[in-house]
N, C-alpha and C positions, 0 to 999 in steps of 0.2 A: 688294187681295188679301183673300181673304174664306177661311179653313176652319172645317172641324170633321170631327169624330170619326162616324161613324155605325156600330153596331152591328150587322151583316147577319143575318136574323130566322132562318139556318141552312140557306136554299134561298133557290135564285137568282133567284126573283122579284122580290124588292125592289132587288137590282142589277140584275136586268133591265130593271126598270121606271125608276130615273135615270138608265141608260145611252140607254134611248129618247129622254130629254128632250132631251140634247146632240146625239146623233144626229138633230134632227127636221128635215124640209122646211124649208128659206129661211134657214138660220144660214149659211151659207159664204156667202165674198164675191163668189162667183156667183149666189148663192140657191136653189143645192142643199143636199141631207141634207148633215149634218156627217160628217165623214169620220174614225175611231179614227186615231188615231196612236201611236206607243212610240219608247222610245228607238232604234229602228235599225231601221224598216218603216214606211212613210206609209199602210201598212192594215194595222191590230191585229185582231186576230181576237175580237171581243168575247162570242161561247160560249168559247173557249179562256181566257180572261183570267175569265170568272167564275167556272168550272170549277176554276182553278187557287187560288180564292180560296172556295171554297163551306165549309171551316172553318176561314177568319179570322175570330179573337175580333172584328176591326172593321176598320174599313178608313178611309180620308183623303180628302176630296174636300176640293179645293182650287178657287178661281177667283182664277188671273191676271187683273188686268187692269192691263197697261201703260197710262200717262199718255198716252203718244205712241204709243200700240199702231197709230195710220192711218200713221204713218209705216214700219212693218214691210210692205213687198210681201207675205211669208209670215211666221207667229210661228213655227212650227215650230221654228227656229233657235234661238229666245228660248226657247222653254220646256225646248226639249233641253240648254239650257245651264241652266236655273235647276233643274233636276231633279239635271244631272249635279253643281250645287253640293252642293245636297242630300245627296246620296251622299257627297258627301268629307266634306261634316260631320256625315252620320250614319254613317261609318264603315261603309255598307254597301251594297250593290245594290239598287236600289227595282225593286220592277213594278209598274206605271202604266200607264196611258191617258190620252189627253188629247183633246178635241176643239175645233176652232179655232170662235169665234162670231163674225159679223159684220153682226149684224142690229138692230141702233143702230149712233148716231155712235160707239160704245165698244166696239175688238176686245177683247174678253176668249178665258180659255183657260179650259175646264173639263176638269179632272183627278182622276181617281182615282188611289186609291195605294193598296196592297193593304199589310194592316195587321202584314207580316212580313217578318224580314230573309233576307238571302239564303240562310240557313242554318236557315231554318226557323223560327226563334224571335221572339216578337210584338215586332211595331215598336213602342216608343211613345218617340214624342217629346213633350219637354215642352211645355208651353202657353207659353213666353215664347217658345219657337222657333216655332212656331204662328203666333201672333198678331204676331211682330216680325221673327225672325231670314229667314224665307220673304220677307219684303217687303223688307228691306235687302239676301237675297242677289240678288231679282230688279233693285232699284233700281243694283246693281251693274253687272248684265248690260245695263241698259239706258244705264248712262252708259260701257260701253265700247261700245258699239255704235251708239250714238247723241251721244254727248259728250255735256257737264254741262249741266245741266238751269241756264236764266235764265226771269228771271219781268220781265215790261213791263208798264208803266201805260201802260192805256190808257183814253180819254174818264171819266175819272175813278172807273174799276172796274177791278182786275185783269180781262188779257185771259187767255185761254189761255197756257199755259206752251208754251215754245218751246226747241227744240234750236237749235243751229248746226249747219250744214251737214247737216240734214235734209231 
């Protein structure tokens, strides 16, 4: 799990131009364009989402990446629950985008989060939730969904980390 903060330069260029990135040719696990997602539509409307966001003091990009993210048929699932954590524990409604990667051995999710709560007023979350609290609520979601996490020696080096019953 990787974030930070990014300041939007007050037109939608500069989110235009990271949302291109996720968005590009060969990320999906068919190796089509990456496709926006939100919390309740598997197509976000990314002029509407920047729109909505063109005077946010800043905004949140995040990257998931699950341990065992090959084991997910779709993340969709995964991210829609570690977002909806997010909201209970920032006491308020997030708008986001996410776009699913599959273009390494390593599904990752890249995510925007628009830098205000649902009532208008700027989001900020502190940097321990940042840097720790995003990655123990996703490691949550991942150990109900996938059961506890076991680690095996193998040929005299840790192998890959493994689920049961995945």
């Amino acid at each position: 799990m990787k974030s930070r903060i990014v300041k939007p330069t007050g037109n939608a260029g500069g989110v235009q131009a990271h949302l291109r990135y996720p968005e590009r040719e060969g990320v999906s696990r068919e190796g089509e364009t990456g496709r926006l997602y939100s919390t309740f539509t598997d197509e976000a409307d990314r002029g509407a989402f920047i729109e909505r966001g063109l005077e946010d003091r800043h905004q949140f990009r995040i990257i998931l990446s699950p341990e065992d993210g090959a084991a997910y048929e779709d993340l969709k699932p995964f991210t829609r629950d570690v977002m909806a954590q997010m909201e209970a524990d920032l006491g308020t409604t997030l708008d986001w985008v996410a776009v699913d990667h599959h273009d390494t051995g390593h599904p990752r999710v890249h995510v925007v989060v628009r830098g205000v709560t649902e009532d208008g007023k700027t989001l900020d979350i502190v940097g321990d939730y940042l840097s720790h609290g995003i990655r123990h609520r996703a490691g949550e979601v991942l150990t109900r969904d996938l059961g506890p996490q076991t680690s095996r020696r193998c040929s005299g080096s840790w192998s890959t980390k493994s689920r049961p019953n995945a």
